[in-house]
MDAnalysis code that builds the backbone (N, CA, C; Angstrom):
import MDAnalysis as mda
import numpy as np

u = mda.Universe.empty(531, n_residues=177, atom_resindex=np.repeat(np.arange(177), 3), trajectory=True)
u.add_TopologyAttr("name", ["N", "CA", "C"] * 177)
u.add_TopologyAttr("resid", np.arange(1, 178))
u.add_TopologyAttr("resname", ["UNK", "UNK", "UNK", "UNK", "UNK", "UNK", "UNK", "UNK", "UNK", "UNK", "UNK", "UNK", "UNK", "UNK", "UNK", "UNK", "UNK", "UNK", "UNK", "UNK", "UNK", "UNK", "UNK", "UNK", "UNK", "UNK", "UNK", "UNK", "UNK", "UNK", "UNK", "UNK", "UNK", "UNK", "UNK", "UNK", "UNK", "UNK", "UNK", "UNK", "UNK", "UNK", "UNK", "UNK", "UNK", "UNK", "UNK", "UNK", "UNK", "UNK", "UNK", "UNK", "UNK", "UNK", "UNK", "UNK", "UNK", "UNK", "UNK", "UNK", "UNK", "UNK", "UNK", "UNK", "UNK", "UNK", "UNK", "UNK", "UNK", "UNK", "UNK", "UNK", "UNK", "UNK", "UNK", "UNK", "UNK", "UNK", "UNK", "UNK", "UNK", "UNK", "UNK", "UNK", "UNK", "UNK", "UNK", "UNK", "UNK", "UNK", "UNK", "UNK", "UNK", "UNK", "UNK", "UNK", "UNK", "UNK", "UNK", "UNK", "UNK", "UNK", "UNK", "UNK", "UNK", "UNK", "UNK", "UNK", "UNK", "UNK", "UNK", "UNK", "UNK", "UNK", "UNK", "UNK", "UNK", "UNK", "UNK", "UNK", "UNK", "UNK", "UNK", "UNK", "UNK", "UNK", "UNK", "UNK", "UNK", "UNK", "UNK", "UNK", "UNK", "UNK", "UNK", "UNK", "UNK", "UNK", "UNK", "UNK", "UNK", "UNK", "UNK", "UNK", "UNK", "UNK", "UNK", "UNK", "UNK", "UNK", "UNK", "UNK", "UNK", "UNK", "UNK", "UNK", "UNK", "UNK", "UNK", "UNK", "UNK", "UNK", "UNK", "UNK", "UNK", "UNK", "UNK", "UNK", "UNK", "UNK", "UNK", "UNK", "UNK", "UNK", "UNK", "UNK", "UNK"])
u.atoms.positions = np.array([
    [-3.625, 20.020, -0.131],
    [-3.740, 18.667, 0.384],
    [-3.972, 17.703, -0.778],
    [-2.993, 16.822, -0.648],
    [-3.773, 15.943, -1.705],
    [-4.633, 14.864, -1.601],
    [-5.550, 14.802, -2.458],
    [-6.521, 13.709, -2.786],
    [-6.860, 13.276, -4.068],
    [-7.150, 11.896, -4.004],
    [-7.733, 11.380, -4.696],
    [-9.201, 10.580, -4.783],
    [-10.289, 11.120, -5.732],
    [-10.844, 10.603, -5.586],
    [-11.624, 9.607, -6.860],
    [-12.168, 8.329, -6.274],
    [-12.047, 6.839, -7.243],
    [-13.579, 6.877, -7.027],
    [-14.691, 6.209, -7.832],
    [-16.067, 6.214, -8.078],
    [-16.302, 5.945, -6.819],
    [-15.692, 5.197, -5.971],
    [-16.223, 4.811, -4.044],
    [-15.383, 4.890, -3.185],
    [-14.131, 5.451, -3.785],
    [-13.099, 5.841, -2.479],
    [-12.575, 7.265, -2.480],
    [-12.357, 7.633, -1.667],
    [-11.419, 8.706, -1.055],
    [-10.263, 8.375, -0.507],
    [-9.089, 8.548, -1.259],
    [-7.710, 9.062, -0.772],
    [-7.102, 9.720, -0.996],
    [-7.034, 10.102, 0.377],
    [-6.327, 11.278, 1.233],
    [-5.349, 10.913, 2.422],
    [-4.853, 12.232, 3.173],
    [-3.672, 12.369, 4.155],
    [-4.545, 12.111, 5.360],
    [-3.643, 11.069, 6.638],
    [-4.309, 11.174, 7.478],
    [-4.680, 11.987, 8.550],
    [-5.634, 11.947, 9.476],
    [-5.983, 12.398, 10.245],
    [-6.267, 11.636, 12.101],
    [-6.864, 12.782, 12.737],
    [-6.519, 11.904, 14.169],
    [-7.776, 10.996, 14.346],
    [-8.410, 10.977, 13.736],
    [-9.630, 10.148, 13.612],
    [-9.523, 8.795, 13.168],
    [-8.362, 8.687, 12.659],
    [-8.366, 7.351, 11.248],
    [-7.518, 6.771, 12.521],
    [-6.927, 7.039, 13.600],
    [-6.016, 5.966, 14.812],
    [-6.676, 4.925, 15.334],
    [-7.927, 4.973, 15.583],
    [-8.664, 4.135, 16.692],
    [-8.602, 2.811, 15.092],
    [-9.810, 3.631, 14.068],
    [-10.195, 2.246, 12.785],
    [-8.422, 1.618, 12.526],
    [-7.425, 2.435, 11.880],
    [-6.162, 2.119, 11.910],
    [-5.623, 0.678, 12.534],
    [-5.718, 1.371, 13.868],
    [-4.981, 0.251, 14.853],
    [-5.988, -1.238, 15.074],
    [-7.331, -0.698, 15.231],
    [-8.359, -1.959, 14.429],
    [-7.780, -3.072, 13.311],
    [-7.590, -2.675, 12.178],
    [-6.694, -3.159, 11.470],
    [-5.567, -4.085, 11.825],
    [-5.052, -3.296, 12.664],
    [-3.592, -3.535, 12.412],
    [-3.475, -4.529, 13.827],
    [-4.430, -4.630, 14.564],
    [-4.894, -5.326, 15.476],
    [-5.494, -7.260, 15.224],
    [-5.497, -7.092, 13.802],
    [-6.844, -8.444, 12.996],
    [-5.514, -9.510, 12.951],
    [-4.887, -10.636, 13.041],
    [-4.050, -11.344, 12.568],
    [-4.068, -11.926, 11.796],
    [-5.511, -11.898, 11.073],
    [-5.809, -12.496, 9.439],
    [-5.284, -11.637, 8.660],
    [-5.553, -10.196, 8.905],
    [-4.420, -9.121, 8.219],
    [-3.470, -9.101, 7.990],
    [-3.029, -9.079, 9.205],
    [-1.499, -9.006, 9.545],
    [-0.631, -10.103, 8.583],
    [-1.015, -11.288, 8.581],
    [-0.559, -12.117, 8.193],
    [0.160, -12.461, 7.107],
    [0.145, -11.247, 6.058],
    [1.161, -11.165, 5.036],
    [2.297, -10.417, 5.377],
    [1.865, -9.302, 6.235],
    [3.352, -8.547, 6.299],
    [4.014, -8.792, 7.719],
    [5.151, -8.693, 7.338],
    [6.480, -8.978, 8.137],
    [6.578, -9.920, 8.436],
    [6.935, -9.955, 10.150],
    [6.664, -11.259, 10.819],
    [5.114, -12.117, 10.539],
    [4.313, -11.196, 10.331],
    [2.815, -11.327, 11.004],
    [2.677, -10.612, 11.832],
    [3.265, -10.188, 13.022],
    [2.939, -9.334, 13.795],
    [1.765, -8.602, 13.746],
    [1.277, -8.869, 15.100],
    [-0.310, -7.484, 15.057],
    [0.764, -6.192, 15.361],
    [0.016, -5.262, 15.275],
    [-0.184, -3.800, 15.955],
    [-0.940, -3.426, 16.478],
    [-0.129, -2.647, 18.100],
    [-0.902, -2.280, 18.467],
    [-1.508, -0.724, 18.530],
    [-1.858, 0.007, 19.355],
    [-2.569, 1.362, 19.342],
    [-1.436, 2.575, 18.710],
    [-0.289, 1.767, 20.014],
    [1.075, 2.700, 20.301],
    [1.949, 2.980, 18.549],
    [1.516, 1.833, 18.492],
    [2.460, 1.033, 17.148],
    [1.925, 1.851, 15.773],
    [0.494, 1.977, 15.929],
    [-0.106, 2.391, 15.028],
    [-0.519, 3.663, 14.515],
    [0.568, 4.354, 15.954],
    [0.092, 5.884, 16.021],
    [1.882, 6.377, 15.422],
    [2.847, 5.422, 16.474],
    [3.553, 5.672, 15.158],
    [3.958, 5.766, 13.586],
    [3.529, 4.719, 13.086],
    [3.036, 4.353, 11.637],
    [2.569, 5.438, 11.204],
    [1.395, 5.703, 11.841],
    [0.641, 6.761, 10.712],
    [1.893, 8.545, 10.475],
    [1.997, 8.655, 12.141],
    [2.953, 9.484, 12.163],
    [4.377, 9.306, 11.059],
    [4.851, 8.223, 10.637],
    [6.110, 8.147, 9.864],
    [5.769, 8.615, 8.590],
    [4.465, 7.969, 8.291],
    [3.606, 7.840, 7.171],
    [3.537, 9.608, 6.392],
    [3.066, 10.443, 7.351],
    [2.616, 11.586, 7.232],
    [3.917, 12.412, 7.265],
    [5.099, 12.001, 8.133],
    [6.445, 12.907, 7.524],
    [6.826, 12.467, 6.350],
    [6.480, 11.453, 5.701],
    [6.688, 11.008, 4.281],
    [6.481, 11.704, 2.903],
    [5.025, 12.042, 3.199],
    [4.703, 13.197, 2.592],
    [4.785, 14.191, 2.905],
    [5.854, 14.885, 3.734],
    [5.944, 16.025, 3.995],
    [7.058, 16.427, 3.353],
    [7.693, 14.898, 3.600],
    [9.258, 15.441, 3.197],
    [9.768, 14.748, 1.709],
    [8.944, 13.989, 1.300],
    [8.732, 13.395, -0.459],
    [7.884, 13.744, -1.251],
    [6.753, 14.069, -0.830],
    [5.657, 14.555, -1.374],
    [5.124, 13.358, -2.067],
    [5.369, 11.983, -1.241],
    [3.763, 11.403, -1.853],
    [4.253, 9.803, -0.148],
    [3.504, 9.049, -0.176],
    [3.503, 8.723, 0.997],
    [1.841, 7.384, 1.142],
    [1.499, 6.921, 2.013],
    [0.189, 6.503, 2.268],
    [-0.601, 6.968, 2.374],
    [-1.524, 6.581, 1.727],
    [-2.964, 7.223, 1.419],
    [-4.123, 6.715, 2.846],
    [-4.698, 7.232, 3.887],
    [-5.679, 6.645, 4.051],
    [-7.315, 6.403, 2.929],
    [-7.896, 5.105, 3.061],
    [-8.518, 5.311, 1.896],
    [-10.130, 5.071, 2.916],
    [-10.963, 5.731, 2.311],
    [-11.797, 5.908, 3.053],
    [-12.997, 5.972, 1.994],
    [-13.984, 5.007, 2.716],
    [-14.932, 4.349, 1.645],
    [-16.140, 5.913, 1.386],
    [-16.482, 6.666, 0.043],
    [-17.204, 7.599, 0.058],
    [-18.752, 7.576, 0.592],
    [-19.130, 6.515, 0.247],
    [-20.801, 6.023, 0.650],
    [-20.928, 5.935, 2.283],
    [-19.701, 5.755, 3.408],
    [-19.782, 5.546, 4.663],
    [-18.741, 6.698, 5.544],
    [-18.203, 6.849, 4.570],
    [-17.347, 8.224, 5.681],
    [-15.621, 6.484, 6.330],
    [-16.411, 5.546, 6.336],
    [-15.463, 4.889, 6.931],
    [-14.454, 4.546, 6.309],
    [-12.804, 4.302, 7.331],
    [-11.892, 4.229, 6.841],
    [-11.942, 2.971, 6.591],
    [-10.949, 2.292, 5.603],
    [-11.155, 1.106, 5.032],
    [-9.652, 0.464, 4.991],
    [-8.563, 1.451, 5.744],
    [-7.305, 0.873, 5.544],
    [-6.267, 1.834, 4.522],
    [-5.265, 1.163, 4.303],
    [-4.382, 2.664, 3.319],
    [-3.886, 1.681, 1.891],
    [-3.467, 2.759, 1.324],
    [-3.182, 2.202, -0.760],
    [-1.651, 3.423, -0.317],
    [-0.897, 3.202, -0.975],
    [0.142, 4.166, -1.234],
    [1.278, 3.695, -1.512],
    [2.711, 4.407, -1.874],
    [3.314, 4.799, -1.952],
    [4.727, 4.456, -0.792],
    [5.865, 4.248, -0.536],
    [6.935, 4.479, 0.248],
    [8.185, 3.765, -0.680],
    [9.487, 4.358, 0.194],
    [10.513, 3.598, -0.586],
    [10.531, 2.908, 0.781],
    [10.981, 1.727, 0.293],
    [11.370, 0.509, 1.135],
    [12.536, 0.370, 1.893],
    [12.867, 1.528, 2.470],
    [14.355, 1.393, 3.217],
    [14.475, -0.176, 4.145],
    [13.296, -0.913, 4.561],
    [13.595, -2.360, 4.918],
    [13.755, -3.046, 4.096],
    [13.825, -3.090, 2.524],
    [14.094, -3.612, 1.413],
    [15.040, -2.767, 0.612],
    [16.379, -3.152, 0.927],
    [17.277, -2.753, 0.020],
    [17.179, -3.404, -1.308],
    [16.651, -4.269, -1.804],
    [16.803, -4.812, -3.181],
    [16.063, -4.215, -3.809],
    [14.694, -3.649, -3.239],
    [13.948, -2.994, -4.254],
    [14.204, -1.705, -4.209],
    [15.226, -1.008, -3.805],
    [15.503, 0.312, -4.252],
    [16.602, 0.395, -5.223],
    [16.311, 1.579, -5.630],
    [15.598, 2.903, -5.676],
    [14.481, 3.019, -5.731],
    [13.827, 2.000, -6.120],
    [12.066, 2.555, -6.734],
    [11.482, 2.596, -5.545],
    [10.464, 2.878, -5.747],
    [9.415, 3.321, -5.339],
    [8.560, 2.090, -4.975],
    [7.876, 1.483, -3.707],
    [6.859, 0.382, -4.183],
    [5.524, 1.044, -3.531],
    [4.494, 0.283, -4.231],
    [3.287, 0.626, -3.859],
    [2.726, -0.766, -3.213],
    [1.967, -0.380, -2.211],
    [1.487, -1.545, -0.979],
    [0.055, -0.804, -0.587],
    [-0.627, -1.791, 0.228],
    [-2.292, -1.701, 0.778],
    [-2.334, -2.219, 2.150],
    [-3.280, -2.033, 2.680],
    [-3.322, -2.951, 3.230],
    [-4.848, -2.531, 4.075],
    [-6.153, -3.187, 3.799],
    [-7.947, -3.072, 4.003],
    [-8.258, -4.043, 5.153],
    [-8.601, -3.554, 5.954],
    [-9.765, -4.272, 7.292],
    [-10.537, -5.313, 6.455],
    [-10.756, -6.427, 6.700],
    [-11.293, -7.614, 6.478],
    [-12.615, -7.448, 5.991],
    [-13.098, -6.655, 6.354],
    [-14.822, -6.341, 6.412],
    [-14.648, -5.756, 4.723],
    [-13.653, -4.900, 4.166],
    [-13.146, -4.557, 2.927],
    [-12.999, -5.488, 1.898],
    [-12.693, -6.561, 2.294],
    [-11.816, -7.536, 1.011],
    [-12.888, -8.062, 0.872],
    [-12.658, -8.353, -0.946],
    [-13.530, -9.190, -1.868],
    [-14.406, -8.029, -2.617],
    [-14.306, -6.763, -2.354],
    [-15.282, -5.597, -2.923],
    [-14.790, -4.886, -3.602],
    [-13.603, -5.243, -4.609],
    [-12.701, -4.399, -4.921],
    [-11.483, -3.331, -4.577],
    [-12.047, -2.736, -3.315],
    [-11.819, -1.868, -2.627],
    [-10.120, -1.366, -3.186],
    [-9.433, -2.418, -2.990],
    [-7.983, -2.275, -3.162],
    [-7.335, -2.531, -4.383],
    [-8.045, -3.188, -5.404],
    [-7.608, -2.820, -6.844],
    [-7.846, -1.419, -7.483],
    [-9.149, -1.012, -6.871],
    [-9.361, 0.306, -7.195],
    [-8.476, 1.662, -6.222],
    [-8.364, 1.300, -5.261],
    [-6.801, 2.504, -4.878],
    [-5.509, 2.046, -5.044],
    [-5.271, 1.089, -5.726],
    [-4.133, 0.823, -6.096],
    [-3.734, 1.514, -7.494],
    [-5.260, 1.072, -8.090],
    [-5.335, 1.861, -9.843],
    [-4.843, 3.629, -9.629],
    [-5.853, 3.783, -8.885],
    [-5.229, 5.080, -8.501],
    [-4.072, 5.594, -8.213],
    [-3.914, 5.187, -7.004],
    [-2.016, 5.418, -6.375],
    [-1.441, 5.363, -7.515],
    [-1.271, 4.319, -8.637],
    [-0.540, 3.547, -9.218],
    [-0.186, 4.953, -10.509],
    [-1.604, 5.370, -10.727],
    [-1.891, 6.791, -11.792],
    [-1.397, 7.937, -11.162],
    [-1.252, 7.997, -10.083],
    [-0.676, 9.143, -9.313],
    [0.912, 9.362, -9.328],
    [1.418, 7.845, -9.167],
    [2.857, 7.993, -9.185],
    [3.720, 7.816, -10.555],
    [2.943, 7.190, -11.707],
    [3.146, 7.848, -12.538],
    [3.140, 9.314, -13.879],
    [1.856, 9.453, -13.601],
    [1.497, 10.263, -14.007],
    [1.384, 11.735, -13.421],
    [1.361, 12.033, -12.116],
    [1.179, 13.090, -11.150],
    [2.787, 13.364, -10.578],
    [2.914, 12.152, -10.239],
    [4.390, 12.485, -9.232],
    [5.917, 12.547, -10.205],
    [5.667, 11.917, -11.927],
    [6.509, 11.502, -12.899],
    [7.410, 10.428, -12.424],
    [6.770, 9.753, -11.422],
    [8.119, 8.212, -11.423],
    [7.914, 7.374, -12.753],
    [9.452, 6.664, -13.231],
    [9.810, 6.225, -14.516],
    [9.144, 4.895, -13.624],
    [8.843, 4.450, -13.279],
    [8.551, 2.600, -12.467],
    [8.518, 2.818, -11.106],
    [7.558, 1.748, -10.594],
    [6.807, 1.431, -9.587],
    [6.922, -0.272, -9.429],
    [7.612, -0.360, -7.917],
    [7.426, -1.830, -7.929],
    [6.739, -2.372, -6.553],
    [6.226, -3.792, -6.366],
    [5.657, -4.427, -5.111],
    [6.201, -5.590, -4.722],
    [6.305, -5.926, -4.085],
    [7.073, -6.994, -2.921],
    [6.160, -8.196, -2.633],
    [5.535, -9.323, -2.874],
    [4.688, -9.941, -2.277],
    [5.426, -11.276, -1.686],
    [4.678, -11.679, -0.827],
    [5.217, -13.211, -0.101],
    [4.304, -14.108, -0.867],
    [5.570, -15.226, -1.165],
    [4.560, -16.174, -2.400],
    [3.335, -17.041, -1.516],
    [2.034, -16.872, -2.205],
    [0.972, -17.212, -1.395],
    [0.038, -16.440, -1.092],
    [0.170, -15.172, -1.010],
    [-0.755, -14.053, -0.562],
    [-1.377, -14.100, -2.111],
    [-2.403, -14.503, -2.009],
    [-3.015, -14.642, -3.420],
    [-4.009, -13.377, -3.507],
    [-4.834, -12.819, -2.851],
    [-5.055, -11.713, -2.801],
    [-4.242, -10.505, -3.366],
    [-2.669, -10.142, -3.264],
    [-2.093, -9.661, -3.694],
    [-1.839, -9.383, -4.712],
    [-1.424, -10.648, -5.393],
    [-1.017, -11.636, -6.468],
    [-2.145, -10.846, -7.663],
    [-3.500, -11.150, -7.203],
    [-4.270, -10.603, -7.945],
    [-4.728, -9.181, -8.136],
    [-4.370, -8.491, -6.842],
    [-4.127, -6.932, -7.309],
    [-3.114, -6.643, -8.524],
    [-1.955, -7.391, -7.969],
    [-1.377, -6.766, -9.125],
    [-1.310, -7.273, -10.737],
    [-2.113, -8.448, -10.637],
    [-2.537, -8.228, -11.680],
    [-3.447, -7.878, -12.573],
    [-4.188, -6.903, -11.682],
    [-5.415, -6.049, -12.453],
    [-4.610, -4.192, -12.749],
    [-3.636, -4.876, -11.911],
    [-2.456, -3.637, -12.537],
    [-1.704, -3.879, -13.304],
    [-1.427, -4.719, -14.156],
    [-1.002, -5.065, -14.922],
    [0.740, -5.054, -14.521],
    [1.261, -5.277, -13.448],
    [2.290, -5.788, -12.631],
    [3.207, -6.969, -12.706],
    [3.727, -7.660, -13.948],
    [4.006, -8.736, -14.152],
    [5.533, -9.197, -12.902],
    [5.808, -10.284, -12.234],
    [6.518, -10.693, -11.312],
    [7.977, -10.750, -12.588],
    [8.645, -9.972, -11.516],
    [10.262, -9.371, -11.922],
    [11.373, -10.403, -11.442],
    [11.590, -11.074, -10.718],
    [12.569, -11.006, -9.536],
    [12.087, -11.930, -8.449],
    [12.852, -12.702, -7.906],
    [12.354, -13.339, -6.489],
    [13.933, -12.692, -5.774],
    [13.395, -12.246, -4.188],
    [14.575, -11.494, -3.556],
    [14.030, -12.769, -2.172],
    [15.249, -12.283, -1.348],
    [14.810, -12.674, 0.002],
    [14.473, -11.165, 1.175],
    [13.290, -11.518, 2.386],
    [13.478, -10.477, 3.179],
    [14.485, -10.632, 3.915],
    [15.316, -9.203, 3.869],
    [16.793, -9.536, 4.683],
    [16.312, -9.688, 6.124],
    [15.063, -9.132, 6.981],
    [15.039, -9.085, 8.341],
    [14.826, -10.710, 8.676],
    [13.477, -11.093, 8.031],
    [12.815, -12.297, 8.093],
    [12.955, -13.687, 7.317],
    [13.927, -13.444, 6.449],
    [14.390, -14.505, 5.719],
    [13.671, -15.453, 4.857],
    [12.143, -14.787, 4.673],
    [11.454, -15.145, 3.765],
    [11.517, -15.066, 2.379],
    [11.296, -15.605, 1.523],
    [11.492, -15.346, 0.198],
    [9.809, -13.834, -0.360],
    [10.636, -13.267, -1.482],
    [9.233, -12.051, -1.737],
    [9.979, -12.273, -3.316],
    [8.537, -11.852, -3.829],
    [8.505, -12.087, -5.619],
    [8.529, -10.079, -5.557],
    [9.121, -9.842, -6.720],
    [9.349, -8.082, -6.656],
    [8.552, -8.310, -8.029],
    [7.810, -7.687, -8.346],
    [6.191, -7.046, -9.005],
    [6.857, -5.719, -9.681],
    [6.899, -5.300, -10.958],
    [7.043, -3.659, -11.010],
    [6.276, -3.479, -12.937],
    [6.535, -2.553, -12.748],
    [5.734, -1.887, -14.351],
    [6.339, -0.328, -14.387],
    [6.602, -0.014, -15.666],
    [7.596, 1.126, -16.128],
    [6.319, 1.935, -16.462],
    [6.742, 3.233, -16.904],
    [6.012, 4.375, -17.380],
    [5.069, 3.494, -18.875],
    [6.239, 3.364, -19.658],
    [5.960, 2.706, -20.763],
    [5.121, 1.791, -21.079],
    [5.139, 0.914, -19.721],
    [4.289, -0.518, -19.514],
    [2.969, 0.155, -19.548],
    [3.001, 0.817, -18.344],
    [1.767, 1.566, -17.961],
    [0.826, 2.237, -18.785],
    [1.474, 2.795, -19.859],
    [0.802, 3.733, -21.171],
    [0.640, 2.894, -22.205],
    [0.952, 1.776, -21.951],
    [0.838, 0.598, -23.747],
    [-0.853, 0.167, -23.300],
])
């Protein structure tokens, strides 16, 4: 099984426990509010997700992390890994995305499993580059990636939603300087 573990997080593969906090999440519309439409999620929605999530790593061998705070046992939301088949511009690569329950943000929480993920998929999994997708404005984001040292590549449009997204990435090379 894999895990990772960060001075206050745990990530790992999910489980049937992490559905109820999950869909919590994915339930908040302050959350929601960067990805996709906005759209909440609901229970149904969220049980699929995790389910896609988990054939991901079954069948790629790396996938979303649930990340789960060590000091509380509680889940805190996921850090990981997917290719973007709803984003054809950013493939082939690989992007790495988050996304933390409200009660999470402002504590680090998600620069520090991002650092991680980020060490995993280069260094563990051997991807040559890693890239991220953000909607201009999500400043929260903005600033993850730049404690990853993630410099903005590219402005694409989302083909579903017709929003504009800045594409974020960093090479092996970047990563090791």
């Amino acid at each position: 099984m894999t895990e990772i573990h960060t001075p206050r997080l745990l990530l790992r593969r999910w489980t049937d426990d992490d559905l109820a906090p999950m869909a919590e999440i994915n339930a908040d519309p302050e959350v929601m509010r960067w990805v996709g439409d906005g759209s909440v999620r609901d229970l149904e929605l969220t049980a699929q997700d995790i389910e896609r999530w988990e054939e991901e790593w079954d069948e790629e061998g790396l996938g979303l992390f649930a990340v789960e705070l060590l000091a509380s046992g509680e889940l805190a939301g996921f850090t990981g890994l997917s290719w973007s088949e709803f984003l054809p511009d950013a493939l082939p690569d690989v992007q790495i995305g988050w996304r933390l329950g409200r009660q999470f943000w402002g504590q680090g929480y998600a620069s520090e499993a991002a650092q991680a993920t980020l060490e995993f998929a280069l260094q563990d999994r051997g991807l040559e580059r890693v890239v991220a997708a953000v909607r201009p404005g999500d400043e929260a984001s903005e600033n993850v990636l730049r404690k990853l040292g993630m410099p903005a590549e590219r402005e694409i449009t989302h083909p579903e939603h017709g929003f504009p997204l800045t594409v974020h990435a960093i090479d092996l090379t970047e990563y090791e300087a």
